[in-house]
C-alpha positions as CSV (number, residue, x, y, z in Angstrom):
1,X,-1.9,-16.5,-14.8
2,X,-5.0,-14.2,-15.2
3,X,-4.8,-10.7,-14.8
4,X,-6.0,-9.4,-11.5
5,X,-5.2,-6.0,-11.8
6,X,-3.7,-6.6,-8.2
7,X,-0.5,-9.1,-8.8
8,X,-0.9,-10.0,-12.6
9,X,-1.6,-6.2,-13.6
10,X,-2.1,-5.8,-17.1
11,X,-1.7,-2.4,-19.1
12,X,-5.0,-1.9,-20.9
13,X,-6.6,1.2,-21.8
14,X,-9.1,0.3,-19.4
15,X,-6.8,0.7,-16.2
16,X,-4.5,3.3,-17.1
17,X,-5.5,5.1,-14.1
18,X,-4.6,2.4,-11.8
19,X,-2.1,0.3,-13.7
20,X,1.4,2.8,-12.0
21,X,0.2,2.6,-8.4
22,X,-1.0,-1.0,-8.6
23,X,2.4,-2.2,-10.2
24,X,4.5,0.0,-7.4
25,X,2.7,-1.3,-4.7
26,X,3.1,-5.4,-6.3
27,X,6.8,-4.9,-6.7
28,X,7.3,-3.5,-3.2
29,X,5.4,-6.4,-1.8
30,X,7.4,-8.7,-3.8
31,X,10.4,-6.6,-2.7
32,X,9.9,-6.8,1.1
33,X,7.7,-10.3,1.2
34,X,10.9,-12.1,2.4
35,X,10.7,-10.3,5.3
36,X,7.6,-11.3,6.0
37,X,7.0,-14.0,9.1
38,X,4.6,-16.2,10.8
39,X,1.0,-14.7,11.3
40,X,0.1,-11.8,9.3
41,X,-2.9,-9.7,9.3
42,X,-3.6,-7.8,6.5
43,X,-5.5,-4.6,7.7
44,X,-7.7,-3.1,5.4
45,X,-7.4,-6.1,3.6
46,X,-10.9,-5.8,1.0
47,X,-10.7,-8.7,-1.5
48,X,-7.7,-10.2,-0.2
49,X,-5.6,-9.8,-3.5
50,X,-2.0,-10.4,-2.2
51,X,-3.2,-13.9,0.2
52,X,-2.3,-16.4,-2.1
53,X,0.9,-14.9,-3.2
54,X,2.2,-14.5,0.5
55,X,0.8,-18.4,1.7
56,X,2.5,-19.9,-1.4
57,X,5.5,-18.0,-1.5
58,X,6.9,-16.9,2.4
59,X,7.4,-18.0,5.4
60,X,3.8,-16.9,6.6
61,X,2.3,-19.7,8.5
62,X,-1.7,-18.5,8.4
63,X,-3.0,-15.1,7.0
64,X,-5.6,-13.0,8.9
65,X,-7.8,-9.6,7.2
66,X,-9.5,-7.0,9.0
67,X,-11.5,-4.1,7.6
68,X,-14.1,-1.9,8.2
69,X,-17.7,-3.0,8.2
70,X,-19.5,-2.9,5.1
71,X,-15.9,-1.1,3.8
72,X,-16.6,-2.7,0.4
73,X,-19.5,-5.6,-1.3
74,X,-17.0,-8.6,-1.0
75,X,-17.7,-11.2,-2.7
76,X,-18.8,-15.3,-1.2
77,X,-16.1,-17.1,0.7
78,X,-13.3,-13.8,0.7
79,X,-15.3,-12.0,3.7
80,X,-12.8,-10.5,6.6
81,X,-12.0,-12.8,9.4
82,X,-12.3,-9.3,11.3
83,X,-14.7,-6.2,11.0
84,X,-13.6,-3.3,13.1
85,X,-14.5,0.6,14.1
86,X,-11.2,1.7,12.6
87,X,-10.3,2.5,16.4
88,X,-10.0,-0.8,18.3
89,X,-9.5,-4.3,16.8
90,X,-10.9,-7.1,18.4
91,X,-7.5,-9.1,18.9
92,X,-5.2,-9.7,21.5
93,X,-2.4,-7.8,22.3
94,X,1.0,-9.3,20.7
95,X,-1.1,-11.5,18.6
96,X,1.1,-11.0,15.2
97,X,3.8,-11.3,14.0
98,X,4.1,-9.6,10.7
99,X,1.2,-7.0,9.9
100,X,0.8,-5.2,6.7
101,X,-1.5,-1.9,5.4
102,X,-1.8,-1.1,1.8
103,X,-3.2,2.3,0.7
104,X,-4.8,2.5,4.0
105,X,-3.3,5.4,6.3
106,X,-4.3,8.4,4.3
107,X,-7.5,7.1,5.1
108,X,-6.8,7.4,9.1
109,X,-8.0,10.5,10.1
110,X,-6.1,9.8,13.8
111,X,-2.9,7.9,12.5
112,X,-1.7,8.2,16.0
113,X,-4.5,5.9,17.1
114,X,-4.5,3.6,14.3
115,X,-0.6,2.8,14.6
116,X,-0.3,2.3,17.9
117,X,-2.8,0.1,17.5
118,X,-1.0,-2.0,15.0
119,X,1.6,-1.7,17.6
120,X,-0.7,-3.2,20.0
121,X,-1.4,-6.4,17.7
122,X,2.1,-6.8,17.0
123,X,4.1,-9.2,18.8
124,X,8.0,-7.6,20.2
125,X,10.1,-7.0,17.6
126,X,7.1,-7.6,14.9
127,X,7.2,-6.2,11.3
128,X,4.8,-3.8,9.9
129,X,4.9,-2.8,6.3
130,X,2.9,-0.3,4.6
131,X,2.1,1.9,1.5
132,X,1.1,5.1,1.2
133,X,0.3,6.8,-1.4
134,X,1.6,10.9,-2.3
135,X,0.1,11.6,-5.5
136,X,-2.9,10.7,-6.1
137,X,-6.8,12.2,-6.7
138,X,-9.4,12.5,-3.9
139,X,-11.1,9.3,-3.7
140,X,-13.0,7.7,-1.0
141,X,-14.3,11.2,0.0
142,X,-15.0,12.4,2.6
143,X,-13.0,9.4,4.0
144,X,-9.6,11.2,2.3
145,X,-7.7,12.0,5.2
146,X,-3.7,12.5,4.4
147,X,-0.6,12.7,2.0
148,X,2.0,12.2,4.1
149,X,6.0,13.1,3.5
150,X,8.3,10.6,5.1
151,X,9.7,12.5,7.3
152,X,5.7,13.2,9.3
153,X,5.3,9.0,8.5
154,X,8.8,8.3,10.0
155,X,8.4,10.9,12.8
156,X,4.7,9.4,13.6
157,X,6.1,5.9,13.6
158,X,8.6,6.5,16.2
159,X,6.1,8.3,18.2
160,X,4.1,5.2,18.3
161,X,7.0,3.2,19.8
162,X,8.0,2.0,16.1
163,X,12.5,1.5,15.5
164,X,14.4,0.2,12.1
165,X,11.8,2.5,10.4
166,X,12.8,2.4,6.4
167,X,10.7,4.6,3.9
168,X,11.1,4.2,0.1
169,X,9.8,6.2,-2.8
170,X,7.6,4.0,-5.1
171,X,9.1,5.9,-8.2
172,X,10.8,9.9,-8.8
173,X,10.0,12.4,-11.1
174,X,9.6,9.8,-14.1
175,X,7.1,7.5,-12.3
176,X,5.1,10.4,-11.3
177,X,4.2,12.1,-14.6
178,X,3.6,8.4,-15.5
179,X,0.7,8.4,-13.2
180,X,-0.1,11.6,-13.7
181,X,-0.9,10.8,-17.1
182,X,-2.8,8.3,-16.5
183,X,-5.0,9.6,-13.8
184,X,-5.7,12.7,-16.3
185,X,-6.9,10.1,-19.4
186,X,-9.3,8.6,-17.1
187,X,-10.3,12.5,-15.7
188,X,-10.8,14.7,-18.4
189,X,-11.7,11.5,-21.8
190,X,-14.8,9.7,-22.0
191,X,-15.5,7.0,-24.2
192,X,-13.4,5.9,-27.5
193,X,-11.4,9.0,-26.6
194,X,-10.3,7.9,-23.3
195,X,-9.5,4.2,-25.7
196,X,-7.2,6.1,-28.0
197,X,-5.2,8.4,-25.5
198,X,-4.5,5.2,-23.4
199,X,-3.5,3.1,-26.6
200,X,-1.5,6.1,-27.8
201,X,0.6,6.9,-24.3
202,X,0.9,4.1,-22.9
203,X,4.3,2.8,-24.0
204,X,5.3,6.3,-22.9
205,X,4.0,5.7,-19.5
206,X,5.4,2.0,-19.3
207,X,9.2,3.9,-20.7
208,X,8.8,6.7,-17.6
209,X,8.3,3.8,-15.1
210,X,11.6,2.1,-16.3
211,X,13.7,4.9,-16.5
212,X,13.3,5.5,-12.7
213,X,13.4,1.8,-12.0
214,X,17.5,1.8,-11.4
215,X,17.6,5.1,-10.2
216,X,15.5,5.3,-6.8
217,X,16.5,5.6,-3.6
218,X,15.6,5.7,0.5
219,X,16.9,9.1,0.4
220,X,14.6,12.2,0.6
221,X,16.1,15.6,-0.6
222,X,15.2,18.6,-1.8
223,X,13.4,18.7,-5.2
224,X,12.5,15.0,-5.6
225,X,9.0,14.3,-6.6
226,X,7.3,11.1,-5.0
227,X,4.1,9.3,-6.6
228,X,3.8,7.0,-3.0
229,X,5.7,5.4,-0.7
230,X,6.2,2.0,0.9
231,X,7.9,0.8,4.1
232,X,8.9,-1.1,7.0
233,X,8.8,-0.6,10.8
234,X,9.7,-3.0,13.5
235,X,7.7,-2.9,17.0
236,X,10.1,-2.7,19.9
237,X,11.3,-5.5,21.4
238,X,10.0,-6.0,25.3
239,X,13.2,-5.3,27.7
240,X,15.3,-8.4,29.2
C-alpha cells in the first residue's frame, strides 16, 4: 500500500509535523467506521483521503464531499460533488445518514450555524462524527477560529439538538509532547538540521504515542493534557 500520509502514514523526517495528528485522526476513523451507515457526506472533505477506505470497508452505500469553493487546488477527477458558503449547503433536509468533519470546526467561526446545519442534512437519528484538534499551531490564518474543550463541543452539540454525544481524547500527556516535538523540528530547523532532529527523535516520539495507547479514556478531569479530540453525536430522532 503506498503511503498517503492520510491512511498509510509513514514516519519520515519529512512529516514529523504531521505524522501524530494524521495517525490519531486514522485510528479514530478506523475506530468508529463501523458505526458508520448508508450515505455519508464528508464535509470539508479536500482530497477525499478516507473514500476508498469507508466504500470498501463499511456499510456506506455511496459517499458524498462538500467544501468550500476554491478551499484547496484539487486535483482531476477528486473535485467536491458540493461547493458551499460555509453557511448553507445546497442539500435537502434529512438527506444523510451518517456525516463526518475532520479538522474542520476550529475553522467555523459560528459553530452554532455550521452544526445545526449538519443537523439539518442529517436524517433522524443520523450519526455525525468529528475531529477536532486542541494542540496544534495557527494555520489556515486568518481562517483559525477555535480550540475547543469537550465540555464547550459537548455543550454546543446539545444546543444544536445533538443526544448520545461521546468525546474522546486522541492521546494524554504522552501523545502531546509527541506532537509537540514534532511541530517544533519542523518550526524552529531548516534543512539537513530539521533531517537529523527528525531521524534522531523519532523513535522517541513513536515510544510517547504507545505509552498512552492503553491508557486513554472518555473521561475529562482535571490536569489531563489533550493533543485533539474525536467524536460522535446522533441527531434526534423525529417524535412518534
Amino acid at each position: 500500500m503506498k503511503a498517503d500520509n492520510f491512511t498509510n502514514i509513514p514516519q519520515t523526517w519529512s512529516n514529523v509535523d504531521m505524522y501524530v495528528i494524521r495517525t490519531c485522526i486514522w485510528n479514530a476513523i478506523q475506530a468508529c467506521a463501523p458505526k458508520f451507515s448508508g450515505e455519508l457526506l464528508d464535509v470539508g472533505c479536500g482530497k477525499k483521503p478516507y473514500k476508498d477506505f469507508l466504500l470498501s470497508n463499511h456499510y456506506i452505500t455511496n459517499y458524498t464531499g462538500i467544501d468550500i469553493e476554491a478551499a484547496i487546488v484539487y486535483e482531476e477527477g477528486i473535485k467536491p460533488e458540493f461547493t458551499w458558503d460555509g453557511i448553507t449547503m445546497p442539500i435537502a433536509d434529512n438527506s444523510f445518514d451518517t456525516i463526518m468533519a475532520t479538522e474542520v470546526l476550529e475553522h467555523c467561526p459560528n459553530p452554532h450555524l455550521i452544526i445545526n446545519e449538519i443537523n439539518r442534512v442529517l436524517k433522524p437519528g443520523g450519526l455525525f462524527f468529528f475531529t477536532v484538534p486542541f494542540l496544534w499551531n495557527l494555520h489556515e490564518v486568518p481562517h483559525d477560529e477555535f480550540r475547543y474543550t469537550p465540555f464547550s463541543l459537548k455543550r454546543i452539540l446539545t444546543e444544536c439538538g445533538m443526544e448520545e454525544v461521546e468525546l474522546y481524547a486522541h492521546g494524554g500527556w504522552n501523545t502531546s509532547f509527541a506532537q509537540m516535538i514534532g511541530m517544533w523540528i519542523v518550526a524552529t530547523k531548516r534543512g539537513n538540521k530539521r533531517k537529523r532532529w527528525a531521524q534522531l527523535l523519532n523513535p522517541f516520539i513513536k515510544r510517547l504515542i504507545k505509552n498512552d495507547a492503553q491508557k486513554m479514556t472518555s473521561e475529562f478531569a482535571d490536569g489531563l493534557m489533550i493533543n485533539g479530540m474525536y467524536g460522535l453525536a446522533r441527531k434526534k430522532k423525529e417524535s412518534a
